[in-house]
VEXDREN-2710 file (C-alpha; in Angstrom, 1 decimal):
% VEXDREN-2710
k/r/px/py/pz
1/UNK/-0.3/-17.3/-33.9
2/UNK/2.2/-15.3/-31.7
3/UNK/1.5/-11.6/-31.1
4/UNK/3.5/-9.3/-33.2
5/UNK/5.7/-7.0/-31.4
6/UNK/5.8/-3.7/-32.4
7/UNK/8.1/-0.5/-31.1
8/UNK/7.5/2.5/-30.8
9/UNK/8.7/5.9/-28.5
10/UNK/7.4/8.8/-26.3
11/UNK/8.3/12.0/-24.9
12/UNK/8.9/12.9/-21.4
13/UNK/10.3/16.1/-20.3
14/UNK/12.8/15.8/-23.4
15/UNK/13.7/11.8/-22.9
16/UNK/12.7/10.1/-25.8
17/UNK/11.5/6.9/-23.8
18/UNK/11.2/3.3/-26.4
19/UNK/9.1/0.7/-25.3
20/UNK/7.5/-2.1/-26.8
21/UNK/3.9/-2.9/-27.8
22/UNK/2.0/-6.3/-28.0
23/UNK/-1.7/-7.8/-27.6
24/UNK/-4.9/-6.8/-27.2
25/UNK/-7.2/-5.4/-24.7
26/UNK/-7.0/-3.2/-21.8
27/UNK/-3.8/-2.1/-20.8
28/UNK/-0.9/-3.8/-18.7
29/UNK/2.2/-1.6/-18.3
30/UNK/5.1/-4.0/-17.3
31/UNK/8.4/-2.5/-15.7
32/UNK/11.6/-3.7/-15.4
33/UNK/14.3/-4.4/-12.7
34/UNK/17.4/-1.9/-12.2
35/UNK/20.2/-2.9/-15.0
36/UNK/17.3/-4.8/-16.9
37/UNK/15.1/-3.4/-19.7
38/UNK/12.5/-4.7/-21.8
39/UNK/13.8/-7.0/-23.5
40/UNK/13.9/-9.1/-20.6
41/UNK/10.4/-9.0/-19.4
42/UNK/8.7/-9.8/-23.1
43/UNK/8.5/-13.4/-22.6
44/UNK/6.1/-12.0/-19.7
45/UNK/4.4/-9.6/-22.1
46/UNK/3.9/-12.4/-24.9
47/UNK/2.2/-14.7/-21.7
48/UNK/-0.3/-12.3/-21.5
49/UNK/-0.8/-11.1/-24.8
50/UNK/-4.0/-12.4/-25.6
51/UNK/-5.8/-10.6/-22.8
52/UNK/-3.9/-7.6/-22.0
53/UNK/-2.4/-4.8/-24.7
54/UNK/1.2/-4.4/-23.0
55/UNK/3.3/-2.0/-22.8
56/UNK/7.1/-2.6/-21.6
57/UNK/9.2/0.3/-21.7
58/UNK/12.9/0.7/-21.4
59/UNK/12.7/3.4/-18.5
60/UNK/15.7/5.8/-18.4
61/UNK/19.0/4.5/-18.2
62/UNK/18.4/1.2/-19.6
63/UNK/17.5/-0.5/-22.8
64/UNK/17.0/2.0/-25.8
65/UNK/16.5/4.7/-23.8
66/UNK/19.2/7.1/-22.7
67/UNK/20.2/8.4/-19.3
68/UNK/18.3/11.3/-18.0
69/UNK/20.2/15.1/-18.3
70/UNK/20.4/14.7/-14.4
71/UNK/20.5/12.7/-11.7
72/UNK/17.1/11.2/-10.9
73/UNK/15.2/9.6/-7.6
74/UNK/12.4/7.2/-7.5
75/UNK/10.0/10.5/-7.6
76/UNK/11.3/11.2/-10.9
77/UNK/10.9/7.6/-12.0
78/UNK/7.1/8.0/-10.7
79/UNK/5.9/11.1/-12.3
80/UNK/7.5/9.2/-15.7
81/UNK/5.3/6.1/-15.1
82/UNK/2.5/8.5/-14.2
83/UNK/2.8/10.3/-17.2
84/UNK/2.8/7.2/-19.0
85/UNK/0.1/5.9/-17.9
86/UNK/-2.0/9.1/-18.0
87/UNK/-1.0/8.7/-22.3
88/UNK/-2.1/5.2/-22.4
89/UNK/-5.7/6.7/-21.3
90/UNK/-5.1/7.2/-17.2
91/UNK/-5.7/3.7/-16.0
92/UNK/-3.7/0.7/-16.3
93/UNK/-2.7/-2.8/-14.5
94/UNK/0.8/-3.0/-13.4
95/UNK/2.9/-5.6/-13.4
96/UNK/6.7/-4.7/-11.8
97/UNK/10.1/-6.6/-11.2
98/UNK/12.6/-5.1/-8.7
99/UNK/13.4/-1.5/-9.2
100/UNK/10.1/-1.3/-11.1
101/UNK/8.4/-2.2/-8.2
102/UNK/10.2/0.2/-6.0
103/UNK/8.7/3.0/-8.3
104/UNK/5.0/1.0/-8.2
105/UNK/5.0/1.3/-4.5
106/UNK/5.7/5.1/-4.7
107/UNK/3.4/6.0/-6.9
108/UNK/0.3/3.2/-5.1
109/UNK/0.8/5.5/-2.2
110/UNK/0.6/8.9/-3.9
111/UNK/-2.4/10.8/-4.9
112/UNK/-2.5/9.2/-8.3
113/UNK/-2.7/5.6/-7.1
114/UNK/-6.6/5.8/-8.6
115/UNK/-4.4/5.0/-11.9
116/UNK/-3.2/1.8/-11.3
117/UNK/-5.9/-1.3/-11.1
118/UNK/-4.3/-4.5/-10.5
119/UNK/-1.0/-4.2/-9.2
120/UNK/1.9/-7.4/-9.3
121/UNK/5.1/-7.5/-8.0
122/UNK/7.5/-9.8/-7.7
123/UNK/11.0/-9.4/-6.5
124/UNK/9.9/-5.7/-5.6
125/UNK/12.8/-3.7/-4.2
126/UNK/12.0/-0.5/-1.9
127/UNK/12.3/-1.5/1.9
128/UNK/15.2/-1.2/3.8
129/UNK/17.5/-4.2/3.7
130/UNK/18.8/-5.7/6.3
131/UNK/23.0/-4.9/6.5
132/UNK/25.8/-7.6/6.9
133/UNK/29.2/-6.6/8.3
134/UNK/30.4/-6.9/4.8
135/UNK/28.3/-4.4/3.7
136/UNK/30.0/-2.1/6.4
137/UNK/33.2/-3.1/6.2
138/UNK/32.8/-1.8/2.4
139/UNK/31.1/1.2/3.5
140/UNK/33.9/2.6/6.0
141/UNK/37.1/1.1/4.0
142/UNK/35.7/2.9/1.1
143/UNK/35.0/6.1/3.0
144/UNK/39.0/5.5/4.8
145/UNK/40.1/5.4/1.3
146/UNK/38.7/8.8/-0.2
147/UNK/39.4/10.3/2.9
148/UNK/43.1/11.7/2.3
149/UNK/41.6/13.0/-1.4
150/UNK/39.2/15.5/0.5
151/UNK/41.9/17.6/2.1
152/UNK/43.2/18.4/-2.0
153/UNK/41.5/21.5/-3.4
154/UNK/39.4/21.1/-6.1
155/UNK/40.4/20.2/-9.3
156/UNK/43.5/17.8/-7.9
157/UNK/40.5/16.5/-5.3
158/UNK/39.1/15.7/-8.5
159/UNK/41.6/13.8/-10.3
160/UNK/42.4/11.8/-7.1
161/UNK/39.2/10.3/-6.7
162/UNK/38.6/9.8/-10.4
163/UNK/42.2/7.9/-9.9
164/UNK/41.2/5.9/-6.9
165/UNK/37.6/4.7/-8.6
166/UNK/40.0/2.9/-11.9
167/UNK/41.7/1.2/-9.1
168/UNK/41.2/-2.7/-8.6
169/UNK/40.9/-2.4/-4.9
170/UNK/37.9/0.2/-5.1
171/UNK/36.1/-1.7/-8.5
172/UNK/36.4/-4.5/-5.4
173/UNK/34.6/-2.5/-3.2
174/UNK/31.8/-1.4/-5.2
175/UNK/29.0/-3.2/-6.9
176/UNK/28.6/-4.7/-10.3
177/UNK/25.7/-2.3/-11.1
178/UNK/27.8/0.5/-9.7
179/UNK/31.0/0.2/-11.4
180/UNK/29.4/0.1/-15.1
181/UNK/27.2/3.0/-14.4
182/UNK/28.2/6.9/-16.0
183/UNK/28.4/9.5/-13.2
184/UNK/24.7/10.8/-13.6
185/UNK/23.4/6.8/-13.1
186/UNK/25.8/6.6/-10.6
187/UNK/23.9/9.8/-8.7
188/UNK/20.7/8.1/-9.6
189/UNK/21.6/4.4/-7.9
190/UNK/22.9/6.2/-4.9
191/UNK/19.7/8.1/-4.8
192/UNK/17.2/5.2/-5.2
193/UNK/19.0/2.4/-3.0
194/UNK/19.2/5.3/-0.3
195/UNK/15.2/5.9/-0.3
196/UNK/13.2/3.3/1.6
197/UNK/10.0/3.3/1.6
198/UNK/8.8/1.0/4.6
199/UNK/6.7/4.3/6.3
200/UNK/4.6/4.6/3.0
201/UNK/3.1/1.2/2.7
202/UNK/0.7/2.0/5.3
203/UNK/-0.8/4.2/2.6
204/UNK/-1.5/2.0/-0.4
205/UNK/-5.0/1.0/-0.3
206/UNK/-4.9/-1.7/-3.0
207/UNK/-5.1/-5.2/-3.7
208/UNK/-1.3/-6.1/-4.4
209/UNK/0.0/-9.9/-5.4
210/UNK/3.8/-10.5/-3.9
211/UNK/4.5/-13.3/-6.4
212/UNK/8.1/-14.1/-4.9
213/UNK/11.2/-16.7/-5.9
214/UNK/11.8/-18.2/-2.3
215/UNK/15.6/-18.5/-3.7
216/UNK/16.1/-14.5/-4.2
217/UNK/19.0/-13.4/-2.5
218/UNK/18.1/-9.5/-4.3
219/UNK/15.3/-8.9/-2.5
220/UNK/15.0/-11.9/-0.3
221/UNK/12.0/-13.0/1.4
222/UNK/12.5/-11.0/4.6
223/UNK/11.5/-8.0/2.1
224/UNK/8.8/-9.9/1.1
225/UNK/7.0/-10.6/4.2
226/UNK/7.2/-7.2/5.7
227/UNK/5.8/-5.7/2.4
228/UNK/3.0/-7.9/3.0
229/UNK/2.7/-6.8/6.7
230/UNK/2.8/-3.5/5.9
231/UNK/0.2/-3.3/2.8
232/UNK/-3.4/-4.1/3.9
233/UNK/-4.6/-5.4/0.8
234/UNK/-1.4/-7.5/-0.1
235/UNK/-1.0/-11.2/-0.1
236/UNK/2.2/-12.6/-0.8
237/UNK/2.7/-15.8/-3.0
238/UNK/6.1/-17.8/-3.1
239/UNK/7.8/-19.8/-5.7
240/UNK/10.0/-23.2/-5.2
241/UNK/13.3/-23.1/-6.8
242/UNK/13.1/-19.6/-8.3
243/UNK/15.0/-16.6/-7.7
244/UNK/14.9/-13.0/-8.2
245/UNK/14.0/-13.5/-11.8
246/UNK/10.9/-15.9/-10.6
247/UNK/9.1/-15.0/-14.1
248/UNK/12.8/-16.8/-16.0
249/UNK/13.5/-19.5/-13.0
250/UNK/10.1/-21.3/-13.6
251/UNK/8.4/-19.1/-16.1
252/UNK/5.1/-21.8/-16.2
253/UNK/4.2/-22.0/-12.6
254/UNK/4.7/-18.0/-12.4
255/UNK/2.6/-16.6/-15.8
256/UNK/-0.6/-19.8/-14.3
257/UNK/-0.1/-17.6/-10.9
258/UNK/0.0/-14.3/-12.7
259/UNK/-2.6/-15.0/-14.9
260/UNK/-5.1/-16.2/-12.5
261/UNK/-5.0/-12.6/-10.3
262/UNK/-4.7/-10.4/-13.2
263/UNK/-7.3/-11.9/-15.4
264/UNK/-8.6/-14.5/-13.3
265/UNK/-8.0/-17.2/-15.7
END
């Protein structure tokens, strides 16, 4: 029989965080990608049900869970998972997707990386990417366009940019995971995408699995390689036909993988 899922919330610094709750045994804390939530990484958590209690929480933002008061950075996303784990008894096994793992490599190389035990990422996010021209070409046609709107004073300053950002040419310009964020996510995407975290690697001391979709144009395999360079105790596993969503792409080959380093069955 399945394992029943069960919700349930928590409190951090006045964010009433939902996750969701299934199995048994020690715990696994499982976190999502940027513009995911938790729903999407259950069919991960029922995989391992039988071995691990999980926990997937919508982090803040996403899912159930609303948008922090402020703008946050991946520090503020790691004293939350910190927190949480510290309330789930101060140890846990992580497994991360994406932006999830961008906050699991921040907090592997703090002083509270004794709380994680096995760590697994796959698609992680964190390094910093490689550009294309188009990227820069977005860049300085977007920063050519709000140029003229500085020179207002304040309040029309205001109302020009808030008229240029409706516009189709600068929804062009910008991301899909930009343009349907409110202005504090907005603050918070520009903060995380703009913090890389290729100098801190050299300071997890961990065994890490890179279980990667050699198809994931998100965080392609570039990323994945020089994570493994620059983490000791990493080893990096790839994935035919999969993509950034590895665990959805070819969800049998990837939970046999995941299974076999985090409960070595």
């Amino acid at each position: 029989m399945p394992a029943s899922i069960t919700r349930h919330s928590w409190e951090f610094e006045g964010i009433e965080v939902h996750y969701d709750k299934t199995g048994s045994g020690p715990p696994l804390l499982i976190l999502h990608g940027w513009g995911s939530s938790a729903q999407v990484m259950l069919p991960l958590a029922k995989s391992l049900a039988d071995r691990y209690t999980c926990y997937v929480p919508d982090l803040p933002g996403f899912g159930r869970t609303a948008a922090p008061p402020e703008p946050w950075s991946v520090d503020d996303y790691s004293r939350l998972t910190q927190a949480f784990i510290s309330y789930l008894g101060g140890h846990a096994d992580i497994l991360a997707h994406s932006f999830g793992g961008r906050i699991m490599l921040k907090l592997m190389a703090s002083e509270h990386a004794c709380m994680v035990g096995r760590a697994l990422i796959t698609g992680g996010a964190g390094l910093k990417p490689k550009r294309t021209w188009n990227y820069y070409f977005r860049l300085y046609t977007a920063k050519t366009l709000k140029a003229p709107f500085r020179l207002l004073p304040g309040r029309l300053r205001e109302q020009g940019l808030a008229w240029l950002r409706g516009t189709a040419l600068w929804k062009a310009l910008g991301s899909s995971d930009y343009r349907r964020l409110d202005e504090t996510m907005r603050q918070t995407f520009i903060n995380v995408v703009n913090e890389h975290l290729d100098d801190q690697l050299p300071q997890i001391n961990k065994e890490v699995l890179l279980l990667w979709g050699e198809d994931d144009t998100a965080a392609p395999m570039d990323q994945a390689r020089r994570m493994e360079k620059g983490i000791e105790g990493a080893a990096l596993v790839t994935i035919e036909h999969a993509g950034h969503y590895a665990f959805l792409d070819q969800p049998g080959q990837f939970y046999a993988i995941a299974r076999a380093f985090l409960i070595g069955k």
